[in-house]
C-alpha positions, 0 to 999 in steps of 0.5 A: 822852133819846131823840129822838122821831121827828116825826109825819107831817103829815096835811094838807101845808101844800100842801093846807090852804091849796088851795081846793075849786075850785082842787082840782076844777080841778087834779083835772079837769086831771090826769085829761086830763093823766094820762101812762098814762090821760089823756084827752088820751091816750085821745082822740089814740088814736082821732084826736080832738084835746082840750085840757086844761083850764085850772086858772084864770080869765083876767081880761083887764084892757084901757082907755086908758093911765093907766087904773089896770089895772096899779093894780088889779092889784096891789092885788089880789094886794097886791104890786107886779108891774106898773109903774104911772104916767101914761106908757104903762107896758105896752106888750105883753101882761103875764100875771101869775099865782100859783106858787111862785117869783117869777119873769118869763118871756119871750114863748115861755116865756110861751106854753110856760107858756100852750099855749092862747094860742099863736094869738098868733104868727099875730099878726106882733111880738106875740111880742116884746112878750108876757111872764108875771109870776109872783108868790107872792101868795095873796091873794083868788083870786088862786091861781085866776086869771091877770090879762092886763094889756094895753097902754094905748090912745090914740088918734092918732099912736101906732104899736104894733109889732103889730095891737093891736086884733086881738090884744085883741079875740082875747085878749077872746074867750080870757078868761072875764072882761074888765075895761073901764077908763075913765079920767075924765081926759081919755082916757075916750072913747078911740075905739081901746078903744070900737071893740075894746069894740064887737067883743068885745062882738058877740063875747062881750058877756057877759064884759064889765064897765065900770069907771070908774077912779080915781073919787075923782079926778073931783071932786064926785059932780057932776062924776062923774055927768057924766063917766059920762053922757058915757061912757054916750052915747059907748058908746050912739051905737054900736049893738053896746054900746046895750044894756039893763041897762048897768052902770058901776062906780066904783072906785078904789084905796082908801087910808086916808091919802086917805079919799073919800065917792065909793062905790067898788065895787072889792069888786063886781068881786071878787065878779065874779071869784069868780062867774065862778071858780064858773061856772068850775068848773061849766063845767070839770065839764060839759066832762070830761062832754061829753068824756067822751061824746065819746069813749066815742061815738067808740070804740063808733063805732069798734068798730062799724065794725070789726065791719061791715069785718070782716064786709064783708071776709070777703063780698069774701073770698068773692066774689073766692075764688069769681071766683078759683075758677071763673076757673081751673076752667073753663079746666081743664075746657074742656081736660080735655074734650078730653083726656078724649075722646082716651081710651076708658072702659077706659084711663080707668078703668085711670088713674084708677079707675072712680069717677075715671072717672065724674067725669071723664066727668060734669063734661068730659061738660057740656063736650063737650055745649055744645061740640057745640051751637056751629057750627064756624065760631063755635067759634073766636070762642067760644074768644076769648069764653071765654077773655075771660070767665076774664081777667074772673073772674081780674080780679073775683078780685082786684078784690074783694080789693083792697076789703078794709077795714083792721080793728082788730088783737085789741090795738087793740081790748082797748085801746079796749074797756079805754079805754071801761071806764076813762072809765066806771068811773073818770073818770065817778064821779071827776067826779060825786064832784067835783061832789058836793063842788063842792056841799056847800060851798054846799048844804045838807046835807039836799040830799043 
């Protein structure tokens, strides 16, 4: 019995389990990272300087060591990828994020895997304490975000290898959600994280989040309630975090063998991370827009004033020729006059013809007569003075070729006329087509 050739799958394993935001997100990355027409191409060509997008979230977890942040994130990605512990497990700054392989990267494959972040070397010793985890996990949206675990903050004597307040409060300011964790044990009123909560939020206070961690640890609801009241009057004595509409959110890691009657809202901050991947997807729609007009605007900018040097150039062309012209015409017929004198009609006309003749006697003619006009002793200084005035054509002559502008070759603009048709007709329809199936996953049907 004959084999049968296997049937192509339609759908690859690869594209069943992609979502439609992570689809519209690595779509919109691709069109800027294209090798023959990506933006970031495009743009470079006409000196602007685009970074693509990024295909995920970043959810900065910070708080003080013994927090739970590593926790969390394992339990969201439901592998262990990070050390967790009451010691100062995380030092530096971990990236953990999904690929194909497991796999740890170092501080500068971490930032070749991350070009957005790599500010960071201004930062003297972060470098070395900079590192990625990547997982397989496919858990939640765990494939469309990345998880920066940040070193644990104590207060005291500690003494970190680099500027940890200013490396948080930057990477805060990168994220596009931060995570802050209170640990009711003691480390809760830390005064290194609410100073660095204090700037990031004067910075970017809309990002923030506040969770009291490892909630089920804090004894009765009584002795939570109070924990939190502490928390919040710490955080409302300075004046950037007092705030209307404050929220904390408790939560702990949920374990069947230890079943708590504390509420945990650990689902609420998932949810959080899911709105902020929709706000996300949104944002890098209306960014491939803006980027859009930004560069057909830059090109038609350029055709224009192309068009305006090219006409500029050929009125300087015209004065400098004409400068050029009569700086050497005139010196000729100031001599030619002269010479013409010392022959009578007949031998002029035996040279040159009669109509020669009649030329001559014209144009060296109005010479002649304005040199009569002169008296003779000023024709010398008339002489200098004419010879000035040519020196000063010859000089305009030139000057006026040098202010040509440099204009775009016939190439330079088919490839900026054939740019400007490609972001129209490609990637503007590419975009609303993304956006329409962005919303018919959550729109109805008869909205379209």
């Amino acid at each position: 019995m004959a084999s049968r050739k296997p049937r192509s799958v339609a759908n690859p394993l690869e594209s069943t389990i992609t979502t439609p935001g992570e689809r519209i997100l690595k779509e919109c990355h691709n069109l800027y990272v294209d090798s023959e027409h990506g933006l970031v191409k495009i743009a470079s060509c006409v000196d602007l300087r685009l970074l693509p997008p990024r295909k995920k979230i970043f959810v900065m977890i910070m708080g003080n060591h013994s927090a739970g942040k590593s926790s969390f994130i394992n339990w969201y990605i439901e592998e262990h990828v990070q050390k967790t512990g009451v010691a100062i497990e995380t030092q530096g700054f971990t990236f953990i994020t999904s690929g194909r392989k497991r796999e740890s990267l170092t501080g500068n494959a971490t930032l070749h895997l991350y070009p957005h972040f790599r500010p960071l070397l201004e930062f003297k010793g972060v470098t070395d304490y900079l590192s990625a985890e990547i997982s397989t996990s496919k858990q939640k949206k765990f494939s469309l975000l990345t998880f920066v675990d940040t070193p644990g903050l104590v207060d005291g004597d500690m003494v970190y290898p680099f500027n940890v307040n200013s490396a948080i409060t930057w990477l805060g300011e990168q994220a596009d959600l931060v995570f802050v964790f209170f640990d009711p044990m003691g480390q809760a009123l830390c005064k290194r994280t609410l100073n660095i909560v204090e700037q990031l939020s004067d910075a970017c206070g809309d990002k923030l989040h506040f969770c009291l961690s490892k909630a089920d640890e804090a004894g009765n609801e009584t002795d939570r309630q109070r924990v939190m009241m502490q928390i919040v009057q710490e955080l409302c004595r300075r004046p950037g975090l007092n705030k209307c509409g404050f929220e904390m959110s408790t939560v702990y890691i949920p374990n069947p063998q230890k079943p708590s009657r504390c509420v945990n809202q650990i689902e609420g901050m998932c949810q959080t991370i899911e709105k902020t991947i929709n706000q996300a997807v949104q944002k890098t729609l209306d960014q491939l827009e803006r980027d859009c007009n930004l560069i057909t605007s830059t090109i038609q900018n350029r055709l224009t004033q192309d068009r305006a040097d090219v006409s500029h150039n050929r009125s300087v062309r015209v004065h400098s020729f004409l400068c050029g012209l009569l700086g050497m015409v005139l010196p000729v017929l100031f001599v030619l006059s002269f010479i013409v004198n010392t022959f009578s009609k007949e031998e002029l006309d035996s040279l040159v013809g009669e109509g020669g003749a009649r030329v001559l006697s014209i144009s060296t003619g109005i010479v002649a007569y304005l040199w009569d006009w002169i008296p003779e002793d000023g024709q010398v200084v008339m002489v200098m003075m004419f010879g000035a005035f040519c020196y000063l054509l010859m000089f305009l002559s030139k000057y006026f070729a040098r202010q040509g502008s440099k204009t775009l070759s016939r190439k330079e603009k088919r490839n900026l006329a054939d740019y400007n048709d490609y972001i129209q007709d490609v990637v503007r329809l590419k975009k609303v087509k993304l956006y329409e199936s962005y919303l018919q996953q959550c729109a109805a049907e008869c909205d379209f």
